[in-house]
C-alpha positions as CSV (number, residue, x, y, z in Angstrom):
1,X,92.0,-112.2,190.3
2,X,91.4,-111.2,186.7
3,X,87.9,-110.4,187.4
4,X,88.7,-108.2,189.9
5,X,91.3,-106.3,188.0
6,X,89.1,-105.9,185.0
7,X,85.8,-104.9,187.4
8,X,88.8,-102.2,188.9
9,X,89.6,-100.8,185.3
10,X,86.0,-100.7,184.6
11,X,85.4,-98.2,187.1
12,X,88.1,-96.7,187.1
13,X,87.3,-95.7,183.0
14,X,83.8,-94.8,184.0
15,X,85.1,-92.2,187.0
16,X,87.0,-90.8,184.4
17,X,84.2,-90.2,181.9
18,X,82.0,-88.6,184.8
19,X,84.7,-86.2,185.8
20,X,85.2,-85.4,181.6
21,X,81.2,-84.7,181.5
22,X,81.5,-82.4,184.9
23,X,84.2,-80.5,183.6
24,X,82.1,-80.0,180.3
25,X,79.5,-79.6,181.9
26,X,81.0,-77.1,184.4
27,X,82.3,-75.5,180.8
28,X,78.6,-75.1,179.3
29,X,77.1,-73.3,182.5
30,X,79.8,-69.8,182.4
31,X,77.9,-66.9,182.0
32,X,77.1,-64.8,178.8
33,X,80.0,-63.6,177.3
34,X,81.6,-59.8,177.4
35,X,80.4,-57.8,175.0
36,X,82.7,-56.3,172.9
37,X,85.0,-53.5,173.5
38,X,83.3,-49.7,172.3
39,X,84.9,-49.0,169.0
40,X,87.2,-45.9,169.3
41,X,85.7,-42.5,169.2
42,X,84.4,-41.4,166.2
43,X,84.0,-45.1,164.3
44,X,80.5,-46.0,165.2
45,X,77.8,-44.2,163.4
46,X,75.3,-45.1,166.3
47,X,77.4,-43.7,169.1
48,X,76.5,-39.9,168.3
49,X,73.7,-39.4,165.9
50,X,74.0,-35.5,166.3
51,X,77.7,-34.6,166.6
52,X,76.9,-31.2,165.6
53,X,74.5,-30.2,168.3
54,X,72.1,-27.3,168.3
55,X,73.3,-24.7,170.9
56,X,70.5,-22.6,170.1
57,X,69.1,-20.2,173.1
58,X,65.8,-18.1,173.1
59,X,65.8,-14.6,172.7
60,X,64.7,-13.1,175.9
61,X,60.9,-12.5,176.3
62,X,57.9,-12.0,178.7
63,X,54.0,-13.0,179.4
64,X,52.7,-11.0,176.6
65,X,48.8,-10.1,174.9
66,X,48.8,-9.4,171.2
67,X,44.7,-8.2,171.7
68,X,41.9,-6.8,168.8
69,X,43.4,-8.7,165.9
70,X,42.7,-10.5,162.9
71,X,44.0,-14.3,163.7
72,X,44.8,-16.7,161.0
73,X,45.9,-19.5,164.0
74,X,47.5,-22.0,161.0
75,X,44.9,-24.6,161.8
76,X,42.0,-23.1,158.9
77,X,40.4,-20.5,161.7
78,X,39.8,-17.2,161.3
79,X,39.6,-15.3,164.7
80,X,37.8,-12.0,164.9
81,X,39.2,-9.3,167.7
82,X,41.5,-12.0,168.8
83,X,43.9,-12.2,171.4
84,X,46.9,-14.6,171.8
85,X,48.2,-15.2,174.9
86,X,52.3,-15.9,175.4
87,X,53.5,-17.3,177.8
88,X,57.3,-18.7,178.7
89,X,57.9,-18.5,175.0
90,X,54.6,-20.9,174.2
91,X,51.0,-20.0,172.9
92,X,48.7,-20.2,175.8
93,X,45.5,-19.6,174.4
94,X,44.2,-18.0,171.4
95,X,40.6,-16.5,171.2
96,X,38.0,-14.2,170.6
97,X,38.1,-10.8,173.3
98,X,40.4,-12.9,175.8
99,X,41.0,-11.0,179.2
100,X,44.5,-9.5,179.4
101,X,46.4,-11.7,182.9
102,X,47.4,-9.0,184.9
103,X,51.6,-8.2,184.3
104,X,51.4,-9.2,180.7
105,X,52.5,-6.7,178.2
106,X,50.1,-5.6,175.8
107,X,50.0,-4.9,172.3
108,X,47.4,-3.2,170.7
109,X,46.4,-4.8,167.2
110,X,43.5,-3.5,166.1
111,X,42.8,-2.9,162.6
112,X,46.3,-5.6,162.3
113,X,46.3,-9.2,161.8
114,X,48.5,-11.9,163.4
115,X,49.6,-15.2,161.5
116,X,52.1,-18.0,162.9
117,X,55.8,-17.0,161.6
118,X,56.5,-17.9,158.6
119,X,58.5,-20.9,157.4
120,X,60.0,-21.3,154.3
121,X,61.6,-25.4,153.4
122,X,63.7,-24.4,150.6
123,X,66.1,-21.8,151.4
124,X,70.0,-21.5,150.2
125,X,70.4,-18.7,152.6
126,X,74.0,-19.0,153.9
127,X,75.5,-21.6,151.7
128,X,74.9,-19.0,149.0
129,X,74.7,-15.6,150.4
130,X,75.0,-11.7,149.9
131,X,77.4,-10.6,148.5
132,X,77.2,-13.3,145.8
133,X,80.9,-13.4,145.4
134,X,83.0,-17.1,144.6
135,X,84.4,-16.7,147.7
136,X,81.6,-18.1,149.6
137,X,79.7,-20.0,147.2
138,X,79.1,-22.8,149.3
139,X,76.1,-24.2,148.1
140,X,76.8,-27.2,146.0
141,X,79.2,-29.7,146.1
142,X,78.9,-30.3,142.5
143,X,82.2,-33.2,142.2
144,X,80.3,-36.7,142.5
145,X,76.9,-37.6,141.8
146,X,76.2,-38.6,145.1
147,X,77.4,-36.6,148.1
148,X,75.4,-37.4,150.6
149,X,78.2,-37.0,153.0
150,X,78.3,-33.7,152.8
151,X,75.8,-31.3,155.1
152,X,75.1,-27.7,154.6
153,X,75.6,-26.8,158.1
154,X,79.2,-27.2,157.0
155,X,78.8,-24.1,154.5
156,X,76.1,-21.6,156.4
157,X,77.6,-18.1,156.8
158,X,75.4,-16.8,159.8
159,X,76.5,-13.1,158.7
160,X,74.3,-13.5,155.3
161,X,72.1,-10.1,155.7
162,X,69.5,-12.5,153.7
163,X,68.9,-14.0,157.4
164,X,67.8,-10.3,158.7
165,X,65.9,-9.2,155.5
166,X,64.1,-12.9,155.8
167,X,62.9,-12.2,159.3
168,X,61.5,-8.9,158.0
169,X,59.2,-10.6,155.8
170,X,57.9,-12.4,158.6
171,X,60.0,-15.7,158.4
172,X,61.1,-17.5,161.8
173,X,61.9,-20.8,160.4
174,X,64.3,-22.2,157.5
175,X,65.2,-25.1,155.7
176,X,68.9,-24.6,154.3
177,X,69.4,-26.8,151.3
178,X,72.4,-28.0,149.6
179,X,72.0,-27.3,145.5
180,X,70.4,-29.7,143.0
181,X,73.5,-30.7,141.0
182,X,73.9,-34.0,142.4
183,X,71.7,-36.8,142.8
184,X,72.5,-37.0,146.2
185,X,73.0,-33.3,147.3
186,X,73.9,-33.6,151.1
187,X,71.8,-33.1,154.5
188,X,70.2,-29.7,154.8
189,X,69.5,-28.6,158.0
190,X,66.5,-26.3,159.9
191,X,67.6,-22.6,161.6
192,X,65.8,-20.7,163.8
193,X,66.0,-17.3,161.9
194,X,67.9,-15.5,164.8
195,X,71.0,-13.6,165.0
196,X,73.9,-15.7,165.9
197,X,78.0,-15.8,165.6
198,X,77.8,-19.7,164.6
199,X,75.3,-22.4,162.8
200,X,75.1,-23.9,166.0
201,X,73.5,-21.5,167.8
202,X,71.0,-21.3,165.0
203,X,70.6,-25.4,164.5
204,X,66.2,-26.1,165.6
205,X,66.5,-27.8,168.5
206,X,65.0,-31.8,168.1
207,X,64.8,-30.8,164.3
208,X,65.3,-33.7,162.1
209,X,68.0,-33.6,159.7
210,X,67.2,-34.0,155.9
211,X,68.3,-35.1,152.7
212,X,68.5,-33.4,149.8
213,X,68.1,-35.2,146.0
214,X,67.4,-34.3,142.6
215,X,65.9,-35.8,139.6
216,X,66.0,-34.6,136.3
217,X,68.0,-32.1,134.2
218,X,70.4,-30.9,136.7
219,X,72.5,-34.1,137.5
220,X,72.2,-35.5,134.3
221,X,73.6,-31.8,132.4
222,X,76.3,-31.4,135.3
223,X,77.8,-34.9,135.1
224,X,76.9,-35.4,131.0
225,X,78.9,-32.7,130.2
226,X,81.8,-34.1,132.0
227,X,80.9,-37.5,130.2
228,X,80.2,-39.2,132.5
229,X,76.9,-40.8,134.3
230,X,74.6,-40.0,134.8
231,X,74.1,-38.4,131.3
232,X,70.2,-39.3,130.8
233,X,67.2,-39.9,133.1
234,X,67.6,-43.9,133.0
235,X,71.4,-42.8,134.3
236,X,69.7,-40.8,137.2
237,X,68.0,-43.8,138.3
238,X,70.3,-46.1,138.1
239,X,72.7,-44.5,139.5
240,X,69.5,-43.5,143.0
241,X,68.8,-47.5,142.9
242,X,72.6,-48.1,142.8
243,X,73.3,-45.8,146.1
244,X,70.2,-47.3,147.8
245,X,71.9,-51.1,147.4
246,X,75.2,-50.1,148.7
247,X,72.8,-48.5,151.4
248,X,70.8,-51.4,152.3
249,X,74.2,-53.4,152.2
250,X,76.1,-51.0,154.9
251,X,73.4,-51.4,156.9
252,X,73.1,-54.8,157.0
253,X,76.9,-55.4,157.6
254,X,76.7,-53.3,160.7
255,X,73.7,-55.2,162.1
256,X,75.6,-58.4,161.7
257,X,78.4,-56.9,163.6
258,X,76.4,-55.5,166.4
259,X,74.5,-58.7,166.5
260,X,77.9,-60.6,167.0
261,X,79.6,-57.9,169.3
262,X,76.7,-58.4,171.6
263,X,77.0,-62.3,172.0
264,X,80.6,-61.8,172.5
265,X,81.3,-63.2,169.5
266,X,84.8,-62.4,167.7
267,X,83.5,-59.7,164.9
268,X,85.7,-56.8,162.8
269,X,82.9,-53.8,162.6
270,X,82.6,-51.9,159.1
271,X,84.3,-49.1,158.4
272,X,82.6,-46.3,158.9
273,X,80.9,-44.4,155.6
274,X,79.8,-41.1,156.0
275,X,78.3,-41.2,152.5
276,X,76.4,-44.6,153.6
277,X,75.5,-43.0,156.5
278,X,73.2,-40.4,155.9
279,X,71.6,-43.1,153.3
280,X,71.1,-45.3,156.3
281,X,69.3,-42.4,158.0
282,X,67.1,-42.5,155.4
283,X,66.2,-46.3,155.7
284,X,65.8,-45.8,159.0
285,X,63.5,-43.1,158.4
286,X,65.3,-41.3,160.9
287,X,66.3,-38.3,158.1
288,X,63.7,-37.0,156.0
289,X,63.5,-36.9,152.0
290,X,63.7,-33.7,150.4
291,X,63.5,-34.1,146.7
292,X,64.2,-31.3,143.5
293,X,61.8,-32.5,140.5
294,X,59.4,-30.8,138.2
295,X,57.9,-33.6,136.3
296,X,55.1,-35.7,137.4
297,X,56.2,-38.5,135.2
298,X,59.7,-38.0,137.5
299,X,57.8,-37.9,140.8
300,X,56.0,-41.1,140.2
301,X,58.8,-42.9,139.2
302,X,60.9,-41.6,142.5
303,X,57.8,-43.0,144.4
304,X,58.3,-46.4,143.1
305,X,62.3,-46.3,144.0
306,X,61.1,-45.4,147.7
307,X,58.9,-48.4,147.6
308,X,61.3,-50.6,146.1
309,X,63.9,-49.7,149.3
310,X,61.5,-49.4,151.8
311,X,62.1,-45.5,152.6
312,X,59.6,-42.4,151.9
313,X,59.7,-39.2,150.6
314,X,58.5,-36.3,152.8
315,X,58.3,-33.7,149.6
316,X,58.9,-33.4,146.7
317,X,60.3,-29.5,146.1
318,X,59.5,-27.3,142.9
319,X,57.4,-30.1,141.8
320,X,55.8,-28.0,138.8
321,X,53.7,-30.5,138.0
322,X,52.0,-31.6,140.8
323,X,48.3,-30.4,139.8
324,X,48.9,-33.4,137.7
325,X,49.7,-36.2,140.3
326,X,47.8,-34.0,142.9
327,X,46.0,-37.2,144.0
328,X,48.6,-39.3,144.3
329,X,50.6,-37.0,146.2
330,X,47.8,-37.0,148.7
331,X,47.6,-40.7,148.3
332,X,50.9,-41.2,149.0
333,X,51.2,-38.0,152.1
334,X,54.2,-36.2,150.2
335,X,54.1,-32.5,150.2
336,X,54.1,-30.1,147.4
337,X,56.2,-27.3,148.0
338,X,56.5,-24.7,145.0
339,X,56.4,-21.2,143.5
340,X,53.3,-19.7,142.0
341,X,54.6,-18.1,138.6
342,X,58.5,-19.3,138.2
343,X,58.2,-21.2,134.6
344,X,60.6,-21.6,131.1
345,X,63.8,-21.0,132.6
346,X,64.0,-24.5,131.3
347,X,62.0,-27.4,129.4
348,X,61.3,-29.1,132.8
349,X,59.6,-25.9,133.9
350,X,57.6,-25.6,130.9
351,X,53.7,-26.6,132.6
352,X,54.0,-24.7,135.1
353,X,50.4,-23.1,135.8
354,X,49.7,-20.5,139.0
355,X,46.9,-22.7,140.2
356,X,49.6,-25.4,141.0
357,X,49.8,-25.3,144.8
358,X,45.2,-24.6,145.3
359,X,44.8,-27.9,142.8
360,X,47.2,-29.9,145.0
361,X,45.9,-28.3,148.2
362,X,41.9,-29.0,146.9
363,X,42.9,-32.7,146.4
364,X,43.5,-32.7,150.2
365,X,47.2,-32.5,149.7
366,X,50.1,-30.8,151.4
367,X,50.7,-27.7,149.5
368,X,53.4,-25.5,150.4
369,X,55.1,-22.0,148.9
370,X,58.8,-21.8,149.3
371,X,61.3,-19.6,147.8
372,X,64.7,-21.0,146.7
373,X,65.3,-17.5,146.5
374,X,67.2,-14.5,148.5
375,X,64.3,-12.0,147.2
376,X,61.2,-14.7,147.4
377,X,61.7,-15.3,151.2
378,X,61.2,-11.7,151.9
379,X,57.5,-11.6,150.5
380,X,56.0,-15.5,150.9
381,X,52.8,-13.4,152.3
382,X,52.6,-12.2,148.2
383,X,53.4,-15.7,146.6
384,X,50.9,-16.9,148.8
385,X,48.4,-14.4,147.7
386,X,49.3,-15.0,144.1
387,X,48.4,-18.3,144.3
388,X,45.3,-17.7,146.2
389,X,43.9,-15.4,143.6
390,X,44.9,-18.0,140.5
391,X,43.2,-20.7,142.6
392,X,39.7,-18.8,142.5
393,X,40.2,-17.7,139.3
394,X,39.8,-21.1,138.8
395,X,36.6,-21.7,140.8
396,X,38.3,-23.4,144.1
397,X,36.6,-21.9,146.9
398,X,40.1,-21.1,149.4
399,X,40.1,-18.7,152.5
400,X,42.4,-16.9,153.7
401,X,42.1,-18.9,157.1
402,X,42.7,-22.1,154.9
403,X,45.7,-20.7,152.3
404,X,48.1,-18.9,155.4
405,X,48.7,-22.9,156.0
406,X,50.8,-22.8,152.8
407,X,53.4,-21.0,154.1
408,X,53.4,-22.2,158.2
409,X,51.5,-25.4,159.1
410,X,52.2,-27.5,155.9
411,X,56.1,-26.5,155.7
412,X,56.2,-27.5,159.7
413,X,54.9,-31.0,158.7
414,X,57.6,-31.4,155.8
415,X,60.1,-30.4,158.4
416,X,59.0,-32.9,161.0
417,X,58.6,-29.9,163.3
418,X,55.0,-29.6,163.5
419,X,54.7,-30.6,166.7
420,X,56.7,-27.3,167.8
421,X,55.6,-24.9,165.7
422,X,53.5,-24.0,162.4
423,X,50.4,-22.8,164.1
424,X,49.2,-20.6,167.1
425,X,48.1,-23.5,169.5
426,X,48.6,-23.7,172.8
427,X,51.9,-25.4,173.8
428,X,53.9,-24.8,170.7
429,X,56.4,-22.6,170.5
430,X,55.4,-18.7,170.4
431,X,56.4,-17.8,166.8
432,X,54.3,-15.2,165.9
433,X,54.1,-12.4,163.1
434,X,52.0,-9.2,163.7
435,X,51.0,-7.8,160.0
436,X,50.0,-4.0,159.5
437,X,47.0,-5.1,157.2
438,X,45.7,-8.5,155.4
439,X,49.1,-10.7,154.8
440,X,47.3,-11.8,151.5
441,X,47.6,-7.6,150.6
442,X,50.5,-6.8,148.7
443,X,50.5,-3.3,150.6
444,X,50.6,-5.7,154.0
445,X,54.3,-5.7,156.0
446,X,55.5,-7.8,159.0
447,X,55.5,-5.2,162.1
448,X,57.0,-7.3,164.4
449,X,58.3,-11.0,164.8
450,X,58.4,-13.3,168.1
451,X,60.5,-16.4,167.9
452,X,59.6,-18.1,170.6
453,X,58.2,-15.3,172.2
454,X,61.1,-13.2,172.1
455,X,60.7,-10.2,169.7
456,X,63.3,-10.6,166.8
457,X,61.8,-8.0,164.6
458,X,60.4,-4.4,165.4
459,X,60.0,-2.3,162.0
460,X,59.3,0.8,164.0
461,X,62.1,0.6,166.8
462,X,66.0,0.2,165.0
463,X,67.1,-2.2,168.4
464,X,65.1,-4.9,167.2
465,X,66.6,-4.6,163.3
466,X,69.5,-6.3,163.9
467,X,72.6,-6.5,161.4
468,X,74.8,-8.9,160.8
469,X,78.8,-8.2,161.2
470,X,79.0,-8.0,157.8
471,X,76.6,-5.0,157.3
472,X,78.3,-3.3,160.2
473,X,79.8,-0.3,158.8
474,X,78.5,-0.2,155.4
475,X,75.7,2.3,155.7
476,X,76.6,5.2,153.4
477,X,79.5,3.9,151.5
């Protein structure tokens, strides 16, 4: 009897442990877990990358022939009694004594020349406009060395008559910068240079955003004199290194977070940074470096911070001093985008030469003129030609055909719009300047602008010289 009992409690245990392993068993085998609920609207930095979107529409156009000019196309061609075709706001061909499709308008350009519109990376238009009053002196958020959350869309004052005299010098495209007080100025942000009642309706389309930084004496004087860092160069770039940490950090906490949230896994998300942010952009390469600095002892040592976090700088702006890093500029793909005679204002400007931008374009560099300036934007063409003429005076062989890339093609690339625009190709978009002689002529004036092959400009018919609300009024007073 006892060996039946005991065989009848053996069993009885071992039933028990086959019905424990099911149920863990049974346990194991669920499915993957939930994913974690969306944060709430406005917490999670992936959920709307462009919260400010571009609600920019074309100006209205038509098929049109610009036939018997001079083309520059942007690419290093020079086109005799060319023609460039437009069509649905794009370039659809561009050549030599092209027929005319029948029910395209047609504009006679003979004894004219025709370049892509002009772009200029380094404008201040609207965060600092006319009339240069306090009021809306928006330019510079000049309270922290690093403000990267800040964005000059936030500032732009679409009235600024700059915009109109801008697109009267032939310009169709602009980069609007925060200042150069701060190591970390803010995002700038690309405008089609059309009339508009808001930013929005101005904002490029696909354009990346950008970030604007500065090296050298402008953070260190601003924040020094307040006594506090950065006071010296080694306090610039500590305090760049410094930002790039927290950066790298921010970024990482929300990949752990994600990487949890998506397993199911119990996980509190970071709070959101807008400062951190835009940094993260940058590591992502998903925002592009701008960066203020004259030296080439500075621009070298930026280089090595972007190598040291693993993000790159698109160009380097003023950049005085390129013709002396000119190959390792090219090494490194960073454009070059300056002035031609803009020196001694202060010590960091003092080797300025004219040659600047043909010695970095002759070491097969991106060289770019830009104007930082309300009056330079007006007359690129001449800054251009400046520096043409200073670039043979020093024996570099330059055309024309080669040189008009310094103020379209090569600031496209630095914009990441290149694809777009920059060049009369076929497919881009149709932003074209008609010129009444030689752009490189300081007698030459823009005739007429197309943005995307809507006519913006017309110097010799008052409905396509549009004023802003501002000027409305003011004639005569």
């Amino acid at each position: 009897m006892k060996h039946v009992l005991k065989a009848a409690l053996i069993a009885a245990a071992a039933a028990s442990l086959a019905a424990c392993a099911t149920t863990a068993s049974k346990s194991k085998s669920k499915g993957p877990a939930a994913p974690a609920a969306p944060l709430a609207k406005g917490l999670d930095p992936a959920a709307a990358k462009d919260p400010f979107p571009s609600t920019y529409h074309a100006l209205p156009g038509r098929s049109l022939a610009i036939t018997g000019a001079t083309v520059l196309t942007g690419t290093g061609a020079q086109v005799e009694n060319g023609t460039v075709l437009v069509k649905d706001g794009r370039i659809e061909a561009v050549g030599a004594g092209l027929p005319v499709p029948a029910g395209y308008e047609s504009v006679d350009a003979r004894g004219k020349w025709v370049t892509p519109g002009l772009i200029d990376t380094h404008s201040h238009l609207g965060v600092y406009p006319s009339p240069e009053v306090q009021a809306h002196s928006d330019g510079n958020e000049a309270t922290d060395p690093n403000t990267a959350q800040v964005w000059a869309e936030h500032s732009v004052w679409p009235q600024d008559p700059g915009f109109n005299l801008a697109r009267a010098g032939g310009v169709t495209t602009l980069l609007v910068l925060p200042g150069s007080a701060n190591l970390f100025g803010g995002r700038g942000v690309t405008l089609r240079n059309v009339p508009a009642r808001t930013v929005q309706d101005m904002k490029f389309p696909g354009a990346p955003y950008t970030l604007k930084m500065a090296c050298g004496e402008n953070p260190k004087r601003v924040y020094g004199g307040r006594t506090r860092s950065p006071a010296t160069r080694m306090g610039n770039v500590a305090g760049y290194r410094a930002a790039w940490i927290n950066a790298a950090d921010y970024a990482r906490k929300w990949d752990d977070y994600r990487a949890k949230a998506a397993k199911g896994e119990k996980a509190d998300p970071p709070k959101r940074d807008l400062q951190l942010d835009t940094l993260v952009g940058v590591l992502k390469g998903e925002i592009l470096v701008q960066n203020h600095c004259y030296r080439a002892d500075e621009m070298v040592q930026m280089i090595d911070i972007a190598a040291e976090f693993g993000y790159r700088i698109t160009t380097f702006h003023h950049t005085i001093e390129a013709y002396k890093i000119a190959d390792i500029l090219a090494k490194n793909d960073i454009c070059a985008a300056t002035w031609t005679n803009w020196w001694g204002s202060k010590l960091e400007l003092h080797d300025s030469i004219e040659a600047n931008v043909p010695l970095v374009h002759a070491a097969g560099g991106c060289a770019i003129i830009k104007s930082d300036d309300p009056d330079l934007i007006q007359r690129l063409n001449q800054e251009a030609a400046e520096a043409l003429a200073a670039g043979r005076a020093a024996g570099l062989q330059i055309t024309e055909a080669e040189a008009i890339r310094w103020i379209t093609a090569n600031p496209a690339k630095a914009l990441g719009i290149a694809v777009q625009t920059g060049s009369l190709e076929p497919g881009k978009r149709a932003d074209v300047t008609l010129w009444d002689a030689n752009p490189f002529s300081i007698y030459a004036r823009a005739q007429r602008v197309w943005i995307d092959g809507g006519l913006a400009y017309d110097r010799n018919d008052p409905r396509f010289q549009p004023k802003s609300d501002f000027e409305l009024g003011l004639e005569g007073r």
